[in-house]
C-alpha positions as CSV (number, residue, x, y, z in Angstrom):
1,X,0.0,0.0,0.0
2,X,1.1,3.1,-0.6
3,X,0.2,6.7,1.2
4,X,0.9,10.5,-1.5
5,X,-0.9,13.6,-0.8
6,X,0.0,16.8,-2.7
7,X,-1.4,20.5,-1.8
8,X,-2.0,23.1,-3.7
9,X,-1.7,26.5,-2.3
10,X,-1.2,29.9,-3.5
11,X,2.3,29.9,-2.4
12,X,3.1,27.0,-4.7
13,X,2.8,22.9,-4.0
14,X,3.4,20.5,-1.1
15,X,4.1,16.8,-1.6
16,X,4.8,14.3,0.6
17,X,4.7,10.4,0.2
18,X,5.7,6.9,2.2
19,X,8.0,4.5,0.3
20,X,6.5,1.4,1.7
21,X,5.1,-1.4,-0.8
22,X,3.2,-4.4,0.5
23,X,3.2,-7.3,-1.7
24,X,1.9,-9.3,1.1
25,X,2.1,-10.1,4.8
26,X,5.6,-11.3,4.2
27,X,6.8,-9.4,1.1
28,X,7.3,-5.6,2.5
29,X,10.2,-3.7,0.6
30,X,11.0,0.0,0.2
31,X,10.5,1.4,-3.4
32,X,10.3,5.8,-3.7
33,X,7.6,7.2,-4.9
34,X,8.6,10.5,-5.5
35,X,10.5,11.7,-8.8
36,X,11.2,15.0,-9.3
37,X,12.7,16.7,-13.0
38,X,14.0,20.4,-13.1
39,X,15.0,23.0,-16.2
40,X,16.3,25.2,-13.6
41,X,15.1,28.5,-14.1
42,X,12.6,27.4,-16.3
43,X,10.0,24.6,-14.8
44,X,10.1,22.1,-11.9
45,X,7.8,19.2,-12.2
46,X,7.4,16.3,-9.3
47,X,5.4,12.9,-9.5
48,X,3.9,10.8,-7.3
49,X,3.3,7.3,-7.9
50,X,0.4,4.2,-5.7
51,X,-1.0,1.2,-7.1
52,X,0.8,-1.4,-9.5
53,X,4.4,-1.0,-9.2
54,X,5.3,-2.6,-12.2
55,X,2.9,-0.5,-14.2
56,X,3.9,2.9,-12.6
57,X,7.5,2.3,-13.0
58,X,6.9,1.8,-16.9
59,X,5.1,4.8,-17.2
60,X,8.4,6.4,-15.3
61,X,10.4,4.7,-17.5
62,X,8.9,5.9,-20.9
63,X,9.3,9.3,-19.7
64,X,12.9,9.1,-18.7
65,X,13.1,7.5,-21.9
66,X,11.8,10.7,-24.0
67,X,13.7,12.9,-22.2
68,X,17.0,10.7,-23.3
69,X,15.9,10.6,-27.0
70,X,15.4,14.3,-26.7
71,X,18.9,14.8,-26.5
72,X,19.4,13.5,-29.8
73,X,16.0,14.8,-31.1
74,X,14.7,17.7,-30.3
75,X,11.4,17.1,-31.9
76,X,10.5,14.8,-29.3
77,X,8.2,16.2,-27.1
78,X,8.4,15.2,-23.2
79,X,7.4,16.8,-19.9
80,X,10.9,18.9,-20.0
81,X,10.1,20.9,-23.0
82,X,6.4,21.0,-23.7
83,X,4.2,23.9,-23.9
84,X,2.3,23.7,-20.7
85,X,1.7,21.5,-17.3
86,X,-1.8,21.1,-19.5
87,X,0.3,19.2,-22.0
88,X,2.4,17.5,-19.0
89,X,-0.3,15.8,-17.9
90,X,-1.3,14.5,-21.1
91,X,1.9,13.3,-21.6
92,X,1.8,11.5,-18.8
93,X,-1.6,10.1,-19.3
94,X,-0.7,8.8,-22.3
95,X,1.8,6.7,-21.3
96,X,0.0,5.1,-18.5
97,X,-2.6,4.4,-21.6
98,X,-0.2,2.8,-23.3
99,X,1.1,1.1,-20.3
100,X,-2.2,-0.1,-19.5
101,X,-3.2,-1.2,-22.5
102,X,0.1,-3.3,-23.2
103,X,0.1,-5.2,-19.5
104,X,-2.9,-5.0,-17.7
105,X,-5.2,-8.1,-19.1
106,X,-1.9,-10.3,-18.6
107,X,-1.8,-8.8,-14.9
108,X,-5.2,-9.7,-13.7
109,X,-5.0,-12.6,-15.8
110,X,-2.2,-13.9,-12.5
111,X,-4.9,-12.7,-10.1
112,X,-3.3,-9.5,-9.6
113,X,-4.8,-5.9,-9.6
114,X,-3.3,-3.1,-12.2
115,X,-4.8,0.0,-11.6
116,X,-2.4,2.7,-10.4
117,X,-2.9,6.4,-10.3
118,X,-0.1,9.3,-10.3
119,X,0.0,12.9,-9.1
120,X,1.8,15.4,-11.1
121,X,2.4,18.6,-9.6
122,X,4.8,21.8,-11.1
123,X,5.0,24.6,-12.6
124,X,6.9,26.1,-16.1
125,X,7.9,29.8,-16.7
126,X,4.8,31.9,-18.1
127,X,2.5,29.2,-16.5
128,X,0.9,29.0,-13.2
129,X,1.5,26.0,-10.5
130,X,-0.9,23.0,-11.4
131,X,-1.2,20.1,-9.9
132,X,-3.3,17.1,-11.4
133,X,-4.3,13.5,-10.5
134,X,-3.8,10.5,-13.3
135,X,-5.8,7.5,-13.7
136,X,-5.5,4.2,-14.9
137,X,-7.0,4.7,-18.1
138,X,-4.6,8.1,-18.9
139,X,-7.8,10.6,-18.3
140,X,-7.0,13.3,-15.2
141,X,-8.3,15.8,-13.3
142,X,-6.8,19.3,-11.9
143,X,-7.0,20.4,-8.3
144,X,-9.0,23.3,-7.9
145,X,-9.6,26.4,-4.9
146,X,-12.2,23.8,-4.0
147,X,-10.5,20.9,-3.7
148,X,-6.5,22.2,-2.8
149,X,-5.0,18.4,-2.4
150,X,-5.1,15.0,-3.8
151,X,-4.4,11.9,-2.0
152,X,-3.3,8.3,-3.4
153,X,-3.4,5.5,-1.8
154,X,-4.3,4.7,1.7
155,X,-6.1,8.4,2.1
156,X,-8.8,7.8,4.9
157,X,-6.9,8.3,8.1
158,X,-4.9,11.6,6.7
159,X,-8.0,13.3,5.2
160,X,-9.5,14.7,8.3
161,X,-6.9,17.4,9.2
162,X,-6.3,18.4,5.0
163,X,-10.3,19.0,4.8
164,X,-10.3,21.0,8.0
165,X,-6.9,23.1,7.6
166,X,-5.9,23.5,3.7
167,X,-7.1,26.2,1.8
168,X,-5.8,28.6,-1.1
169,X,-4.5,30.9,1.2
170,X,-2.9,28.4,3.4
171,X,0.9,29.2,3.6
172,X,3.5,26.4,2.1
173,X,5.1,26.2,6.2
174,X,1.0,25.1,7.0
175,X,1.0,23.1,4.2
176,X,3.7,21.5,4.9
177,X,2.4,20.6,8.7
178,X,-0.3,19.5,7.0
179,X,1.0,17.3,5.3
180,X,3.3,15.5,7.7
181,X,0.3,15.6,10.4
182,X,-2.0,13.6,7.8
183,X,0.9,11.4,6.9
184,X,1.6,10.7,10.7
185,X,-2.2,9.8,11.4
186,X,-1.7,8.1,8.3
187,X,1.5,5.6,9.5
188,X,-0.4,5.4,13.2
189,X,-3.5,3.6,11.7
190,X,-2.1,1.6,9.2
191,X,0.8,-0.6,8.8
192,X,1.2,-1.0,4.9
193,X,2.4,2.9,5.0
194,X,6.1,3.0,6.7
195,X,8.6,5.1,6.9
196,X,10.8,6.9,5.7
197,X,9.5,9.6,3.2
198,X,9.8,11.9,0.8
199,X,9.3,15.8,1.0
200,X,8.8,17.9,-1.8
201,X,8.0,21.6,-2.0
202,X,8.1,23.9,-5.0
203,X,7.7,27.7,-4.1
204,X,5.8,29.7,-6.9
205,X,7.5,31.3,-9.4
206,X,10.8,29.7,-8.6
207,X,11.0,27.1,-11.4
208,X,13.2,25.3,-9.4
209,X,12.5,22.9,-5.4
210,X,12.7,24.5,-2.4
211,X,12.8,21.1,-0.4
212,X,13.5,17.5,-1.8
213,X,14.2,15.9,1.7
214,X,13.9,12.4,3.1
215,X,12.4,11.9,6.4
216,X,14.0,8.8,8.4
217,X,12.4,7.2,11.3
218,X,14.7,9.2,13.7
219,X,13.8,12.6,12.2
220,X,13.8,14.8,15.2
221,X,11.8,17.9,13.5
222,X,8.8,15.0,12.2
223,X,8.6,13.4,15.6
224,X,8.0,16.7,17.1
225,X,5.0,17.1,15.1
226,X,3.9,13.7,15.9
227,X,4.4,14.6,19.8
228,X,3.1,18.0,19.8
229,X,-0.1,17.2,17.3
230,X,-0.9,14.0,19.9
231,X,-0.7,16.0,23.4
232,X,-3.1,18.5,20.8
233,X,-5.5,16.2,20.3
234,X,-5.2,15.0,23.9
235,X,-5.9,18.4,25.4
236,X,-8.5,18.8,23.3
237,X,-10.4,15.8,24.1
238,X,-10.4,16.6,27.5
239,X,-11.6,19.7,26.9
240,X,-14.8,18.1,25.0
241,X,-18.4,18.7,27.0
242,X,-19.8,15.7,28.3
243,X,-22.4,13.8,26.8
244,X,-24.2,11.7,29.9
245,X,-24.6,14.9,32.3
């Protein structure tokens, strides 16, 4: 199982993700799930990968391989010199398409499941920061001042605090408590999402990442938000009315 969530705030995009995959109660390995790709100066672009490992690390592998050809070719398009994030996301839907369509009936032919979804989040010069969520069948959506974040994977335990804190205005430094305080819920209620993890944060208008960090177990700034939000919640259970008076 795997646990992403990405925000989208007007200060620019928060992403944070486990690296935990669960091929069953005895077959737990550590795989990233972030991958990041930078024209410094020009466009920063981040992706976030749950579901089918096989099928998602394709779809990463026929864009790396673009972006090689691309070198020899520059009429082949890929996400480091198209037009827009617009045309990014197509891209990448595209190629988990053709993915798809090439290796999922001989997947769940052996009984196994190969959906897989992938956020993409970035922004280009001239463009504004987008973030948008990929299906299985290459079609995506783009978060919204409605909805600010995305989640894949294991999403019901982390949800709670996004829909309560994140908004437009929300500052990338709340985002990004955001984040790890959904992620920590996250690890606390279920054991397919482990540690460590991956940090991403792209300020607006930079074109370039402000953080690309990996959290260990032993992070001392993470565990503080896991302390500090827990005697939170604490406190404010005891502070709740009672309901037998």
């Amino acid at each position: 199982m795997t646990y992403c969530v990405a925000i989208r705030v007007n200060e620019g995009l928060v992403l944070l993700s486990d690296t935990r995959t669960n091929a069953g109660m005895d077959n737990i390995a550590r795989f990233r799930k972030t991958f990041t790709y930078e024209v410094p100066g020009e466009r920063a672009i981040a992706l976030m990968c749950s579901g089918n490992l096989s099928i998602t690390q394709e779809v990463k592998a026929t864009l790396s391989h673009a972006i090689k050809r691309e070198k020899s070719d520059p009429e082949v398009e890929t996400i480091l010199n198209c037009d827009t994030m617009h045309r990014v996301a197509q891209i990448v839907g595209d190629a988990m398409a053709s993915v798809q369509k090439r290796y999922r009936s001989t997947i769940e032919m052996q009984g196994a499941g190969a959906d897989a979804n992938i956020l993409i989040a970035g922004q280009r010069k001239g463009g504004k920061a987008r973030l948008y969520m990929i299906y299985s069948a290459g079609n995506f959506i783009e978060a919204t001042a409605d909805t600010p974040f995305f989640q894949i994977g294991e999403h019901k335990y982390g949800k709670p605090i996004l829909d309560r804190i994140v908004k437009p205005e929300t500052t990338l430094e709340e985002a990004a408590k955001a984040a790890c305080v959904s992620m920590d819920s996250t690890l606390r209620s279920n054991l397919s999402v482990g540690m460590p993890l991956d940090l991403t944060v792209i300020e607006r208008d930079s074109y370039t990442f402000r953080v690309r960090r990996r959290i260990e177990a032993d992070d001392v700034e993470f565990g503080r938000i896991s302390q500090s939000w827990g005697a939170a919640l604490r406190r404010g259970f005891e502070d709740l009315p009672s309901v037998l008076d």
